[in-house]
N, C-alpha and C positions, 0 to 999 in steps of 0.2 A: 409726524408720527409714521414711523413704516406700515407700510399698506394699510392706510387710514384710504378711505371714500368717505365723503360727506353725503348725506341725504336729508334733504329737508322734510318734516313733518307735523302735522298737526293733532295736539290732543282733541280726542273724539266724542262728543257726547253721544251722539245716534247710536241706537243701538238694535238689537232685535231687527224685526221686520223689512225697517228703515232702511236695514245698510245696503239693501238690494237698489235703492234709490240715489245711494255713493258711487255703486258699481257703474250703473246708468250714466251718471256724470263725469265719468274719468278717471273715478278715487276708487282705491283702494283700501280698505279697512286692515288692520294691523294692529298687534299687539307686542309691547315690549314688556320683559318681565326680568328677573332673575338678583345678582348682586348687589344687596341697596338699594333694591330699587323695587317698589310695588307694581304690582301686574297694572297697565298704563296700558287701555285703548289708544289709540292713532288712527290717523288716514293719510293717505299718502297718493300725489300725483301720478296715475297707471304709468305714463311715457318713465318718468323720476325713477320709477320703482324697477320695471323693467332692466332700465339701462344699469342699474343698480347692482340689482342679481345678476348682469349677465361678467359684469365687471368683479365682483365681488364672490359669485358663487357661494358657500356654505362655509370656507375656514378662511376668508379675509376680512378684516375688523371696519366695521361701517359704522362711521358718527354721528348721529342722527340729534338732527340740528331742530330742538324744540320750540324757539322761538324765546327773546326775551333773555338772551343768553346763554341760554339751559341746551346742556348735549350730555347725549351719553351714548359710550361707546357699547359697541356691541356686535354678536354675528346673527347670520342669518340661520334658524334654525329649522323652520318648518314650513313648507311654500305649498298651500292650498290652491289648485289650478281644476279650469271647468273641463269637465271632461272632453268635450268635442271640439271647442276652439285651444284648449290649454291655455287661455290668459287667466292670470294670477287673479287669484278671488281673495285669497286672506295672505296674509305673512307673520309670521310669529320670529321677533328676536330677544335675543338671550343677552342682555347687559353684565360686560367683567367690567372686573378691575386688574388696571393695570400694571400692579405688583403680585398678583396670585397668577399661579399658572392654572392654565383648562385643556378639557381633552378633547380634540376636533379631529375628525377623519380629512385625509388628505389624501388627493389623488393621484394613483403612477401613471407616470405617461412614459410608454414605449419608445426608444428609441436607437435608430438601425436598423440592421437589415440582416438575419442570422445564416451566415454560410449554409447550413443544412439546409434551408428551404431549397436551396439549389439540386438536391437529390431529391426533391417530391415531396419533403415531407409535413408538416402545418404547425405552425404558432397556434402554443397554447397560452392563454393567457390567464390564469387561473386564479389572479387578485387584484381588484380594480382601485384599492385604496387602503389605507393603515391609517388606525389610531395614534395621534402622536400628543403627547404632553407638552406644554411649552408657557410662557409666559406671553399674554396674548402680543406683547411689539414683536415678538421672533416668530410668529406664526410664519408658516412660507405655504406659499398657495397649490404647488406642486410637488413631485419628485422625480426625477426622471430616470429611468432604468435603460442601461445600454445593453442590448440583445443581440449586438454585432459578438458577443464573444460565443455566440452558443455554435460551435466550431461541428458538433454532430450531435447524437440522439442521447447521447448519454449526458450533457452538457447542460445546467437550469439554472436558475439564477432563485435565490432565496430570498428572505426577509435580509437574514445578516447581510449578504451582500449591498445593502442599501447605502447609500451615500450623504448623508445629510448633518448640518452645522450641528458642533456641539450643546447648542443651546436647547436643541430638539431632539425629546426624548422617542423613542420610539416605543409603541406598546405591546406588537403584535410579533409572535415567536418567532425567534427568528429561523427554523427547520420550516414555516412556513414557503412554500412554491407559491412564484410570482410569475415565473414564466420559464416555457421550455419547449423543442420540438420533437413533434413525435413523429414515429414513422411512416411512410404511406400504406397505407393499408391497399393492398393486390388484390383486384377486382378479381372475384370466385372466392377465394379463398379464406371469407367472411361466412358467407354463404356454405360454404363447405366444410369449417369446420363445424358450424351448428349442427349438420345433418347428421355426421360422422358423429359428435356428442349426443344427441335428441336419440332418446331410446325407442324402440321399436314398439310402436301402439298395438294391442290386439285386435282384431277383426270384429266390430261390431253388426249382427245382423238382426234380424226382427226373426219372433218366431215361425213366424210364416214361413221365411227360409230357410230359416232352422230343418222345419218340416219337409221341406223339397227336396234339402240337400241329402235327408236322411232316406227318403222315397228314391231318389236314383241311383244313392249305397245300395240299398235290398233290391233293386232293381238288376242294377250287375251280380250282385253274389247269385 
């Protein structure tokens, strides 16, 4: 099956309290739920699980190998991590099927080298990924966006520009900005136009001065 991973796992009784005692040992607690299939505790080997996600990421299809036969396909949806080490504490996957299509975010990866940056100017990169539909075998893990054509500052590359099999629908508009460069910004001249905008504040004084200043008028007259 195209970008199928296997992962083996075990349905989980412990629960509550307990699972802090899985974490201890190596395992990870996990839950599968979604198409035909009822919400299904797991635990799963930490190294297993790791090398899993790191292969698999959130839109490639992991078969999760239940013992006794039993698999069911599915992605990764939700990856619960401790906040100070970030090793995985919980994982939640979403079981399809595979004649229904599902809709998974898919990430763009930049590539090239865009003429302009050669005049000063800086890669904006202003969409990290799109929603795309597809039938889970046609998922594709990536998309890759070529930046070499951004020739000068007027030059961006869209959603519609995007490239990818007809099997995979794209969801996100396509007047959507994916990437483009913009101009160097000339040191002062940030600075200076604020000042030149920023309206001119009144003098604020205490009445004390108020007083002084009206004491050295009647002073001269």
């Amino acid at each position: 099956m195209a970008n199928e991973i296997n992962l083996t796992a075990e349905r989980r009784a412990v629960t509550g309290k307990k699972v802090s005692q899985l974490r201890r040992d190596g395992i990870v607690p996990a839950v599968v739920y979604g198409h035909h299939v009822a919400s299904t505790p797991l635990q799963i080997d930490a190294r297993a699980l790791d090398q899993t996600i790191l292969r698999a990421g959130q839109n490639r299809l992991v078969t999760l190998n239940l013992g006794n036969g039993e698999t069911v396909v599915a992605l990764v949806r939700e990856i619960q991590r401790q906040s100070m080490t970030q090793k995985i504490t919980h994982v939640d996957f979403q079981a399809v099927s595979m004649d229904e299509p599902i809709i998974t975010s898919v990430p763009l990866l930049l590539e090239g080298v865009p003429p302009a940056l050669e005049t000063g100017g800086m890669l904006l990169h202003a969409l990290d990924a799109v929603e795309v539909r597809a039938l889970p075998a046609n998922l594709i893990p990536s998309i890759t966006v070529d930046v070499s054509g951004l020739i000068d500052y007027d030059a961006a590359v869209y959603v519609r520009d995007l490239v990818v099999p007809s099997t995979v629908e794209i969801l996100a508009g396509g007047d959507e900005l994916i990437a483009k460069v913009t101009p160097p910004v000339v040191e002062g001249e940030e600075g200076a136009e604020e000042a030149e905008a920023a309206p001119s504040q009144p003098e604020v004084i205490s009445e004390t001065e108020a007083q002084r200043r009206r004491g050295e008028r009647e002073d001269e007259e």
